[in-house]
KOLLOLUM-619989 format. One line per field, with one value per residue (C-alpha): residue in three letters; x, y, z; residue number from 1. Coordinates in nm, 2 decimals, always signed. Example, Ala and Ser with C-alpha at 12.3 -4.5 7.8 and 13.67 -1.06 7.14 Angstrom:
BEGIN
residu	[Ala,Ser];
u	[+1.23,+1.37];
v	[-0.45,-0.11];
w	[+0.78,+0.71];
num	[1,2];
//
This chain:
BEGIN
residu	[Unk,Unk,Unk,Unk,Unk,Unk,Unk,Unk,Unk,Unk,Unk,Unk,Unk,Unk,Unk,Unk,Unk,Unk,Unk,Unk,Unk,Unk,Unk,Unk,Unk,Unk,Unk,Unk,Unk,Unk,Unk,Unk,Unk,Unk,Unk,Unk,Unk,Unk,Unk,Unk,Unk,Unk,Unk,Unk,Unk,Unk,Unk,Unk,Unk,Unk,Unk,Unk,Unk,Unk,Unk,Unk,Unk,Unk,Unk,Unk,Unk,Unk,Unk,Unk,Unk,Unk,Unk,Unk,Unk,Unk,Unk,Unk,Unk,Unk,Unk,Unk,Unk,Unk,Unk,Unk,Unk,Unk,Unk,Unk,Unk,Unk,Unk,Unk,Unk,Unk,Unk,Unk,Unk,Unk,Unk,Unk,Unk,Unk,Unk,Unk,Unk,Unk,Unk,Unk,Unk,Unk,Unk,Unk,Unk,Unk,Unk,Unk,Unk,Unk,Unk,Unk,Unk,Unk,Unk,Unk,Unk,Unk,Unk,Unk,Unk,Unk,Unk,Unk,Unk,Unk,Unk,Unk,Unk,Unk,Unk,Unk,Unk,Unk,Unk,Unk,Unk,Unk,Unk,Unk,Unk,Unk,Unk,Unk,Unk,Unk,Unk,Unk,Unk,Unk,Unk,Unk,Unk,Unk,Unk,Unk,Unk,Unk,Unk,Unk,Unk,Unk,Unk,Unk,Unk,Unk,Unk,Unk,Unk,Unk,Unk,Unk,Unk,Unk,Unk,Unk,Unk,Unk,Unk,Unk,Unk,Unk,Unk,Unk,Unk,Unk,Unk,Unk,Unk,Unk,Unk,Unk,Unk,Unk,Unk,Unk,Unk,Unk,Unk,Unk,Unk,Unk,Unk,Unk,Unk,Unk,Unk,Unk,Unk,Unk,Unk,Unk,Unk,Unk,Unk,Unk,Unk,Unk,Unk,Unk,Unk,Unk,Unk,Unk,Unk,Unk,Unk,Unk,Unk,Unk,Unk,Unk,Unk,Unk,Unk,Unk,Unk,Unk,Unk,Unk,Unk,Unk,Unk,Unk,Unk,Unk,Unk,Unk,Unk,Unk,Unk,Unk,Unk,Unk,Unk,Unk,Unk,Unk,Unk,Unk,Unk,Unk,Unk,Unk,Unk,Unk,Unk,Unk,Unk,Unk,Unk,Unk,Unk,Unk,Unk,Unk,Unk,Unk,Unk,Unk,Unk,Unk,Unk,Unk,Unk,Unk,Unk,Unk,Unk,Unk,Unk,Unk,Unk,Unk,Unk,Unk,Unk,Unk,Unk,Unk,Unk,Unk,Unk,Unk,Unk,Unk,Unk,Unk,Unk,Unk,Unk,Unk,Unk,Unk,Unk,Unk,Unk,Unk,Unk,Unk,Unk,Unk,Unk,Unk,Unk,Unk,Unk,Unk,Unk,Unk,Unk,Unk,Unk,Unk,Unk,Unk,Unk,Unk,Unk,Unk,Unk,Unk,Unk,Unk,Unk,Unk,Unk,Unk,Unk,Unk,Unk,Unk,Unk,Unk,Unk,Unk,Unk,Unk,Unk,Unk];
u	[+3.20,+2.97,+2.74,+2.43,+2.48,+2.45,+2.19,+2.22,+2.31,+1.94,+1.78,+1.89,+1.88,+1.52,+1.45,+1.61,+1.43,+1.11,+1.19,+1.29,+0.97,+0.75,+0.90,+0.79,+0.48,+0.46,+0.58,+0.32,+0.09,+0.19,+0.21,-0.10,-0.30,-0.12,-0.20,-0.45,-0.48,-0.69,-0.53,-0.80,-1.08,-0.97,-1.01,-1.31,-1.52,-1.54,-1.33,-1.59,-1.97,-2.11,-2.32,-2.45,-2.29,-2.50,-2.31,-1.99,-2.01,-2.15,-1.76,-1.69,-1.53,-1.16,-0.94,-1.07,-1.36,-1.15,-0.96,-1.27,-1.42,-1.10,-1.05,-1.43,-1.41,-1.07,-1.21,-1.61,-1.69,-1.39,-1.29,-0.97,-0.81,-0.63,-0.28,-0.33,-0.46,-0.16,+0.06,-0.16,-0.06,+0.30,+0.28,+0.18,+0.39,+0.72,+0.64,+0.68,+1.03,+1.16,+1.07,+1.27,+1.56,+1.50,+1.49,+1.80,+2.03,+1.91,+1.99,+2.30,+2.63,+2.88,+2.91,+3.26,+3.33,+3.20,+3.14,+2.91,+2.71,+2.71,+2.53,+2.27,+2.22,+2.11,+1.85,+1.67,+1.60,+1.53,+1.30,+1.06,+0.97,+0.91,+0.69,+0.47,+0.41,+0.39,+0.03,-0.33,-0.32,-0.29,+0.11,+0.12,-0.08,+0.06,+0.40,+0.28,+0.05,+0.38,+0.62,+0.36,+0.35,+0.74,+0.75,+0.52,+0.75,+1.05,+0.92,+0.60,+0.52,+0.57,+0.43,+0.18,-0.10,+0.15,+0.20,-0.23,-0.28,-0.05,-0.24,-0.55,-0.45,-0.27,-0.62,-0.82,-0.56,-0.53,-0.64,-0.39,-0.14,-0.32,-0.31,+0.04,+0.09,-0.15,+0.07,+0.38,+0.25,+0.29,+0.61,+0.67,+0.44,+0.61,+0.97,+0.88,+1.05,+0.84,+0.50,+0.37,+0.28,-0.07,-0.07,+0.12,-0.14,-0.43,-0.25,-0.20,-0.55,-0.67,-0.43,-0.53,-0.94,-0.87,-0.68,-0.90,-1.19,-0.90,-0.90,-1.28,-1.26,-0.93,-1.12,-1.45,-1.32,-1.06,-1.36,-1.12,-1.33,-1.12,-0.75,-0.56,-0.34,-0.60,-0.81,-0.50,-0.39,-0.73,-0.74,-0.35,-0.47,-0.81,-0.55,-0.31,-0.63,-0.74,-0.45,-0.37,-0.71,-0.59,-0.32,-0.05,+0.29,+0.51,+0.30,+0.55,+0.40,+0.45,+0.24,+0.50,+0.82,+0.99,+1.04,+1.37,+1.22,+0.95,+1.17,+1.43,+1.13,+1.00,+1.35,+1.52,+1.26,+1.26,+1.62,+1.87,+1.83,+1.44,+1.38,+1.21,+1.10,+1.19,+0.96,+1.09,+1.42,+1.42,+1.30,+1.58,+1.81,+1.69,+1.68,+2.03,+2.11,+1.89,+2.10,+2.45,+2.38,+2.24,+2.58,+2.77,+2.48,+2.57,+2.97,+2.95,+2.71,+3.04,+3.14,+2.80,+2.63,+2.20,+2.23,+2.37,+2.04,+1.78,+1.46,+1.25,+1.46,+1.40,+0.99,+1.02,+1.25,+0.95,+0.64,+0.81,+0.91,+0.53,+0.43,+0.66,+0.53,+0.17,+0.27,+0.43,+0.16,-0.12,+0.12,+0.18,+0.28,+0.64,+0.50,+0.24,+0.52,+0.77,+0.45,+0.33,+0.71,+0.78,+0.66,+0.90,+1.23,+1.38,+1.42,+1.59,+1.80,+1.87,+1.97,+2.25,+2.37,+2.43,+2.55,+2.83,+2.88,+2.92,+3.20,+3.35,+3.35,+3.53,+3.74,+3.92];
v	[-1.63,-1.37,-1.49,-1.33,-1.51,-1.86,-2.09,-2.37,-2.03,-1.84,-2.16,-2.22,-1.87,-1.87,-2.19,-2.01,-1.69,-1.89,-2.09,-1.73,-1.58,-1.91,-1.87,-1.54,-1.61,-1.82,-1.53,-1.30,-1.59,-1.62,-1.22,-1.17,-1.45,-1.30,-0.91,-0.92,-0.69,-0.66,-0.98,-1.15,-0.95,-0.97,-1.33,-1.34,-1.10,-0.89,-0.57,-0.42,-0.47,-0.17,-0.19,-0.58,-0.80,-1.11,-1.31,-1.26,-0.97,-0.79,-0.75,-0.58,-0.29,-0.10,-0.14,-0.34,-0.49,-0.60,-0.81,-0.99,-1.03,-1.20,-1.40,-1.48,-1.85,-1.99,-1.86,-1.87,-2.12,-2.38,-2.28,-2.26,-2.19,-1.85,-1.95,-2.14,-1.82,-1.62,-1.89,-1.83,-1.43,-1.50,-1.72,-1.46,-1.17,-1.44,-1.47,-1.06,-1.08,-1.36,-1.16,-0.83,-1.10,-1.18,-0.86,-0.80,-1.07,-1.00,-0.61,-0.52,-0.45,-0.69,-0.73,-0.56,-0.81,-1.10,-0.88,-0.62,-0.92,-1.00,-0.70,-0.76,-1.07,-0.87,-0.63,-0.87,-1.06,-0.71,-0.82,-0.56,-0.63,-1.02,-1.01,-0.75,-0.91,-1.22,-1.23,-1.16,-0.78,-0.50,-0.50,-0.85,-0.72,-0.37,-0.58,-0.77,-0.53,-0.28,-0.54,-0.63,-0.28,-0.28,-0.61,-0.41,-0.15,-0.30,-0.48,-0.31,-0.38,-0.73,-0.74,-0.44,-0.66,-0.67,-0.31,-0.29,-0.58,-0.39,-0.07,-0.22,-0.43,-0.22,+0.06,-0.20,-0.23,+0.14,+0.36,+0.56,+0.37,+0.28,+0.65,+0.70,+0.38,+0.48,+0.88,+0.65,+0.50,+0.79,+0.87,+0.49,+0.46,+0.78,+0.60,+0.29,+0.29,+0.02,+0.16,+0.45,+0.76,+0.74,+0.44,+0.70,+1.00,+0.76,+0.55,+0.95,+1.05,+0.71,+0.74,+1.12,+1.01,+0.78,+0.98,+1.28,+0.95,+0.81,+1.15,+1.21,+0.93,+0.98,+1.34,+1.16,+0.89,+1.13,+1.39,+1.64,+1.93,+2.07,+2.01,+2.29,+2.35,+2.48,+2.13,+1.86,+2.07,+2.00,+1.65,+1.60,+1.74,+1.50,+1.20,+1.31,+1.33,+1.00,+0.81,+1.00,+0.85,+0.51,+0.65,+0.43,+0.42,+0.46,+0.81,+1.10,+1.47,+1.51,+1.79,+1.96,+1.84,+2.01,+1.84,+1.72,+1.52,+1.39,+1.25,+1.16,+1.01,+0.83,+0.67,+0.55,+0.58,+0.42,+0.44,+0.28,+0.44,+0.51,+0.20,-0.05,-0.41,-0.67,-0.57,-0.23,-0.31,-0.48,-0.19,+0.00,-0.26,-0.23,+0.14,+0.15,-0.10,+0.18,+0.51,+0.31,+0.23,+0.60,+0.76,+0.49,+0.62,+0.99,+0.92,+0.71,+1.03,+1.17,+0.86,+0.74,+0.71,+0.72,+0.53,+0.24,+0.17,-0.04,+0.11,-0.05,+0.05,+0.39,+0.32,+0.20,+0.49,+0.76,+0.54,+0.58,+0.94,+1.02,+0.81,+0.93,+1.31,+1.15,+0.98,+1.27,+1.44,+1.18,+0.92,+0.96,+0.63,+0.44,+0.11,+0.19,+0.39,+0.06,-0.13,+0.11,+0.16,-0.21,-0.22,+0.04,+0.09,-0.18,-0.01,+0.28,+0.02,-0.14,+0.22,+0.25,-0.01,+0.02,+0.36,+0.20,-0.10,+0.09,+0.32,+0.05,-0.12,+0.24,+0.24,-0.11];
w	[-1.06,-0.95,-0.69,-0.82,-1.18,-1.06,-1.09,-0.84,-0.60,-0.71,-0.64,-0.31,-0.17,-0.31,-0.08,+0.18,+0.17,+0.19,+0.42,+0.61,+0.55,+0.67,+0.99,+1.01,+0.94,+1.20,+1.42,+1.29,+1.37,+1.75,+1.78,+1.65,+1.85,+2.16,+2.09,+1.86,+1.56,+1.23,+1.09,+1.29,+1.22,+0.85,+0.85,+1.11,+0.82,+1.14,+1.06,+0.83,+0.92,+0.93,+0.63,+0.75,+0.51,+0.44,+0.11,-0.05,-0.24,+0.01,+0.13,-0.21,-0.21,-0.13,+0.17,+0.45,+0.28,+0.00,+0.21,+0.39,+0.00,-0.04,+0.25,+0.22,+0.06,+0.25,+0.60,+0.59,+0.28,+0.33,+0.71,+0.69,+1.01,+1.08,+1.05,+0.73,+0.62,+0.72,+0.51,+0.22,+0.24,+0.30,-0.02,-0.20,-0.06,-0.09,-0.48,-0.47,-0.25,-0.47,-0.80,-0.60,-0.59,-0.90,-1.11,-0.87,-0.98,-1.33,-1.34,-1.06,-1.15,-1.08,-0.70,-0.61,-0.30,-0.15,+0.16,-0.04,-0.14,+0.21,+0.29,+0.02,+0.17,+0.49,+0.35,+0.20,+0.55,+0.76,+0.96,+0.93,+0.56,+0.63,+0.96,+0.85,+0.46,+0.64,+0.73,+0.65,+0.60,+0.35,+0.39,+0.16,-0.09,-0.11,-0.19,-0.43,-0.60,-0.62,-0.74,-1.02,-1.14,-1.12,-1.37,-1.61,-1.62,-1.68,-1.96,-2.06,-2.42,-2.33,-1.93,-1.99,-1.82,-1.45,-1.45,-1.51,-1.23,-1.01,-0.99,-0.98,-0.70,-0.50,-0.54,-0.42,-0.11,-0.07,-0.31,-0.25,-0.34,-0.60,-0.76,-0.68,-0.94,-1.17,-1.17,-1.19,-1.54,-1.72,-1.75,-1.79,-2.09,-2.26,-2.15,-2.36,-2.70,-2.85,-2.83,-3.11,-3.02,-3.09,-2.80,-2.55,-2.62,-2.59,-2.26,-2.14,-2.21,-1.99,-1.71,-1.70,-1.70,-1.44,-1.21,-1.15,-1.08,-0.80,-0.67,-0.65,-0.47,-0.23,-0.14,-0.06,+0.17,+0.38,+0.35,+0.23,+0.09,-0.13,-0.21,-0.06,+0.23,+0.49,+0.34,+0.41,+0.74,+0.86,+0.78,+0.90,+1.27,+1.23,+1.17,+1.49,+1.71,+1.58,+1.65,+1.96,+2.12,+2.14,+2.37,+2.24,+2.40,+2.08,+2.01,+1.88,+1.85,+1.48,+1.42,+1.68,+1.42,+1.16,+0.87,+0.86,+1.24,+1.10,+0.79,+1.06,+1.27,+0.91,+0.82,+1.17,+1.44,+1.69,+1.77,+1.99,+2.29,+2.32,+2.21,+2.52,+2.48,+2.27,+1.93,+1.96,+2.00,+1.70,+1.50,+1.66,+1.53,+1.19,+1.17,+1.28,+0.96,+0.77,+0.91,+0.81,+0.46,+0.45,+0.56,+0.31,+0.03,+0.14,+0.09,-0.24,-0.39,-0.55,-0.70,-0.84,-1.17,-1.15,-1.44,-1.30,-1.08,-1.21,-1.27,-1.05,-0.76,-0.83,-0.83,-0.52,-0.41,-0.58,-0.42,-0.11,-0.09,-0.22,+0.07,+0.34,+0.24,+0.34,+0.68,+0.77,+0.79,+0.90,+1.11,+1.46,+1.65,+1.58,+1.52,+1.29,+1.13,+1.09,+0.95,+0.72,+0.59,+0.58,+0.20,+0.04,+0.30,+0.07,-0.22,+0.02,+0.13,-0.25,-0.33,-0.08,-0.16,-0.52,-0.42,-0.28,-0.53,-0.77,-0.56,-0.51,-0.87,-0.97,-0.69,-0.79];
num	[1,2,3,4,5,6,7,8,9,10,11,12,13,14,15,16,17,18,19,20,21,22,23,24,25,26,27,28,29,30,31,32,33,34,35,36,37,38,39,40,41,42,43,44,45,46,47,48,49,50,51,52,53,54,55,56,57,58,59,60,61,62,63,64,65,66,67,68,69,70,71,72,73,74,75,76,77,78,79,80,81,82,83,84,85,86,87,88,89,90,91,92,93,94,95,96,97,98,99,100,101,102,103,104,105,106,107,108,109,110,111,112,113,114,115,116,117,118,119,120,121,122,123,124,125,126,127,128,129,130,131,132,133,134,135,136,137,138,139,140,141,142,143,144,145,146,147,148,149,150,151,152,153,154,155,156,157,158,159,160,161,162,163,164,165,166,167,168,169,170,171,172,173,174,175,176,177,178,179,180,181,182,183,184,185,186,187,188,189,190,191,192,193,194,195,196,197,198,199,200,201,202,203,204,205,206,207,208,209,210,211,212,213,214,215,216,217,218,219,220,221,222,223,224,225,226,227,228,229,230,231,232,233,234,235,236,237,238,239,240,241,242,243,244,245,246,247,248,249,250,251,252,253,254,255,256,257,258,259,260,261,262,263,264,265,266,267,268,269,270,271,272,273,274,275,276,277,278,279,280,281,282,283,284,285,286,287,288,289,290,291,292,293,294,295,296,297,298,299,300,301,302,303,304,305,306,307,308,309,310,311,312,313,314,315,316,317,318,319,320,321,322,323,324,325,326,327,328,329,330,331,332,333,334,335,336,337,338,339,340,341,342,343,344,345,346,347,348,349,350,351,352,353,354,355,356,357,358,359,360,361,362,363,364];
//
């Protein structure tokens, strides 16, 4: 019986991923108390205070002040302590990680070998994915809000209102990421068989309305003047000399990279051999994982059928890519690299690997 189709099996490795993931959390609790970081401030209403916020919707608005709007009631109104709040997030980020296993069980191929479902076993408990989603912070949102938008699109005459949630939720995060959703639902909407094609022109003319008003916006908070190579070049070296002022020790000199290093740097930095401490040596560890089931994706290419790969793994794969193309060019420090990647290297990893079930499922 395949693994992946059995109940009692789906119910237990759902209680074991959260059990998994509420142990991280109490990591990310421990680190955090230890280092500090914006997880405190987040929950503290301290991060954002610039325009003297009095009441709660004084916090209301996107990115940082989102998250103190929401964390305004469990931490100021009921005082709920800081690690309660971190369990609260990794509630919520768990409920997107058990719908990924989920949508995954439901939409795979056949596992070829006990092994192979061995391996899918270890991408989903990477580290990197749980510690960072773990927490208060805009990592567990971004998950959920992306996952959400991937349950709308699978189904979307029928879960229309996810994919909707999803963007909205993840532009309230970072609208960004937000706007790289809201491109996404386009060819999604004109994918769907089931709506008419009075719906897709109107859905087109929305999305369309609504983009240009995420890109006003996108310009005005990076305070791009206008969008055109000398315009991001400028902002890219504003972003390097930003980040290079905290004088960090994982710092890298994108700007000096070609691309094929900065992707390199993107996908498996740090690496085993540069890597020094404990937390970085576990993002080495990781990225090594990353650069093997990218040389078994490379081999099974000549073997493989796109078909065969659910659709929301190739979201995540797009979102990513999009995203990647952005860090390159604004990221500058390895371990704001592995957080900010933590969201969306899954889906690289999914890939790979159903790359090579499906090589193998040919094969025997």
């Amino acid at each position: 019986m395949n693994p992946l189709q059995s109940d009692i099996s789906l119910r237990q490795s759902e209680i074991f991923l959260l059990f998994y993931h509420l142990v991280f959390s109490g990591i990310f609790t421990w680190y955090l108390l230890q280092q500090g970081g914006d997880a405190i401030r987040y929950w503290n209403l301290t991060a954002e205070t610039g325009h003297n916020p009095q009441n709660w919707m004084d916090h209301w608005g996107t990115r940082s002040y989102f998250i103190q709007w929401l964390n305004y009631v469990p931490a100021k109104v009921l005082g709920l302590p800081f690690w309660l709040g971190n369990v609260l997030y990794a509630l919520a980020s768990f409920w997107a990680i058990r719908e990924l296993w989920r949508m995954g069980r439901e939409q795979f191929p056949k596992v070829s070998s006990s092994w192979l479902y061995g391996l899918l076993w270890l991408i989903f408990l990477l580290p990197n994915l749980h510690f960072w989603s773990s927490g208060i912070g805009k990592e567990s949102l971004s998950l959920v809000g992306l996952v959400l938008f991937m349950k709308g699109a699978v189904q979307l005459k029928k879960n229309w209102w996810y994919l909707l949630f999803g963007i909205g939720l993840s532009y309230m995060v970072r609208p960004l990421q937000g706007g790289i959703l809201l491109a996404f639902a386009l060819p999604v909407l004109w994918l769907e068989k089931g709506f008419p094609l009075w719906l897709k022109w109107a859905g087109s003319a929305g999305i369309v309305v609504l983009g240009l008003l995420v890109l006003r916006f996108l310009l005005y908070i990076t305070h791009i003047d206008t969008l055109n190579p000398d315009g991001i070049a400028q902002f890219s070296e504003g972003q390097f000399e930003f980040l290079e002022g905290f004088g960090a020790g994982s710092a890298v000199p994108m700007q000096e990279y070609s691309w094929g290093m900065k992707l390199w740097t993107l996908f498996f930095r740090p690496f085993i051999g540069e890597a020094s401490g404990f937390w970085q040596w576990a993002a080495a560890l990781e990225n090594l994982v990353a650069l093997l089931l990218g040389t078994g994706f490379l081999i099974g290419l000549r073997r493989f059928r796109f078909r065969q790969v659910p659709g929301f793994i190739w979201i995540g794969v797009g979102f990513g890519l999009v995203l990647m193309i952005v860090y390159a060019l604004t990221l500058n420090n390895l371990g704001i690299i592995m957080r900010m990647k933590s969201t969306y290297m899954l889906f690289f990893y999914l890939l790979a690997w159903s790359v090579k079930n499906v090589e193998l499922r040919i094969r025997n």
